[in-house]
C-alpha positions in Angstrom: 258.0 234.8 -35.3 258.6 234.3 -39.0 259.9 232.0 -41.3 263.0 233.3 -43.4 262.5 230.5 -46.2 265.5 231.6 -48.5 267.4 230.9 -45.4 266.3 227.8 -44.6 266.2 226.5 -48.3 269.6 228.5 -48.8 270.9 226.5 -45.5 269.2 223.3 -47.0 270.7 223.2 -50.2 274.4 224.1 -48.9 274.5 220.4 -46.9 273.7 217.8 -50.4 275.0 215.1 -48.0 271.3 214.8 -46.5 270.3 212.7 -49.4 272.5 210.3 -48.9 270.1 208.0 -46.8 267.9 208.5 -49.7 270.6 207.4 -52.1 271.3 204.4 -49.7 267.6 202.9 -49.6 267.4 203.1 -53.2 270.9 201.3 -53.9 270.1 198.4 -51.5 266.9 198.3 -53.2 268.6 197.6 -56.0 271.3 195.1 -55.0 274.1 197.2 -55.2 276.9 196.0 -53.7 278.4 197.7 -50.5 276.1 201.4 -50.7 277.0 202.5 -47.5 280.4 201.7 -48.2 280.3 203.5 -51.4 279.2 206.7 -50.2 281.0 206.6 -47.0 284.2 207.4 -49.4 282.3 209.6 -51.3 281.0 211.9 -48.1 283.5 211.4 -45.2 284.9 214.3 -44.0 284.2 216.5 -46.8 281.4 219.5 -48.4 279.3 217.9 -50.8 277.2 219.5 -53.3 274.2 218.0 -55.5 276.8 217.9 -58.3 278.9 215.9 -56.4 276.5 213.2 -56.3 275.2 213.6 -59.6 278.3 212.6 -60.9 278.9 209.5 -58.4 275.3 208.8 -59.5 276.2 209.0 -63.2 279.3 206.5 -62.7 277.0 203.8 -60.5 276.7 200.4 -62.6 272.7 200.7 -62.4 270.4 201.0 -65.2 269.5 204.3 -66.2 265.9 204.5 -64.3 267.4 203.8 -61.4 269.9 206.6 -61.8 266.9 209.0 -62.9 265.0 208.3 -60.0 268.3 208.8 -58.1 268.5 212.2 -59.5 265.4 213.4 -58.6 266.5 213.2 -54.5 267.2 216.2 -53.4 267.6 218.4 -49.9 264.2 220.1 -50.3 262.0 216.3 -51.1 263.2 213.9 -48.9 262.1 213.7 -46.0 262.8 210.1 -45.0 260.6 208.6 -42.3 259.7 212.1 -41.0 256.4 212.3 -41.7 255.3 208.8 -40.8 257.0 209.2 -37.4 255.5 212.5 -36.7 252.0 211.4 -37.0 251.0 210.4 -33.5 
């Protein structure tokens, strides 16, 4: 057995909505208002790409390190809790 990794990171990269945990976390963090809420209209029921929340990043009323660090989330680095809850 073999890993096809253009598959998996092609696979990866096609479903953006992953990082919205990530996004989450960071808003609450923050003490924005409602995150969940936020990207519950944002994601429901739809495709979204990295773009996509770029630009719902971009419009967020946070400072501007906070959407940098925002920005850097993607599919391929977050892992959430993963790692700690696979250590046994």
């Amino acid at each position: 057995i073999s890993v096809n990794k253009e598959k998996i990171t092609g696979d990866l990269l096609s479903h953006g909505e992953v990082v919205a945990e990530a996004i989450q976390t960071v808003l609450r963090r923050e003490g924005y208002k409602v995150p969940y809420e936020a990207l519950k209209k944002l994601t429901r029921g739809k495709v979204i790409t990295m773009d996509d929340f770029g630009k719902f990043i971009d419009n967020l009323k946070v400072s501007s390190k906070t959407k940098s660090e925002l920005k850097k989330i993607t599919p391929e680095n977050y892992t959430g809790l993963a790692q700690k809850l696979s250590v046994l």
